[in-house]
N, C-alpha and C positions, 0 to 999 in steps of 0.2 A: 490869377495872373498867368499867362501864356507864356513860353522862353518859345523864341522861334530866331533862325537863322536871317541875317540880311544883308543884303548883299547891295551895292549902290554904287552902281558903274560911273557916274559925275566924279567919283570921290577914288573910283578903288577900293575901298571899304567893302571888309565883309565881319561882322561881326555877330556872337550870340548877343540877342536884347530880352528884356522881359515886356511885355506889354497888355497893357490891360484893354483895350479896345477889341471891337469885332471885328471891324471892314478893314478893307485894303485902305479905304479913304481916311479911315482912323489911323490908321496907321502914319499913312502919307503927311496927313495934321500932324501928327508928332513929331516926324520927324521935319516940319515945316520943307515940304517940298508940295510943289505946283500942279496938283491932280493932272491939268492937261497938258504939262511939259514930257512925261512920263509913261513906259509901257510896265504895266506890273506883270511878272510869271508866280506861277504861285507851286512849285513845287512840278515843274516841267510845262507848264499850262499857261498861257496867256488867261488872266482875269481882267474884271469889273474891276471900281470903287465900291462896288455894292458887293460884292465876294467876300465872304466871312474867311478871316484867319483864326485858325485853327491853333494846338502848342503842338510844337516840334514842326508847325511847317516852313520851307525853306525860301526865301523871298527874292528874287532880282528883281533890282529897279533900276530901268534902262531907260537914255534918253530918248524919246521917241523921233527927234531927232540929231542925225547928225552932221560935221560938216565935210567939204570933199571939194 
């Protein structure tokens, strides 16, 4: 099991989590949010769904977009 930081701009939330998945897209499935609504950073980096989360790495999930 992975502990990794997350962070989830929709909500304001940033919390430590445990998770057992690989991908960003696993991830994303867990936390039931919308792969294509979504830009994921993965520790200063813009990723994939197909990007492997790592433990201890740090997550923004931003909405890809917004309004104005």
């Amino acid at each position: 099991m992975k502990k990794i930081r997350v962070f989830i701009e929709r909500y304001y939330t940033e919390n430590n989590i445990e998770f057992n998945g690989n991908t960003v897209k696993d991830l994303l499935n867990m936390l039931n949010l919308d792969p294509s609504r979504f830009i994921v950073v993965k520790n200063g980096e813009i990723v994939t769904e197909d990007d492997i989360i790592n433990d201890g790495d740090y997550i923004k999930i931003l909405d890809s977009v917004s309004g104005g």
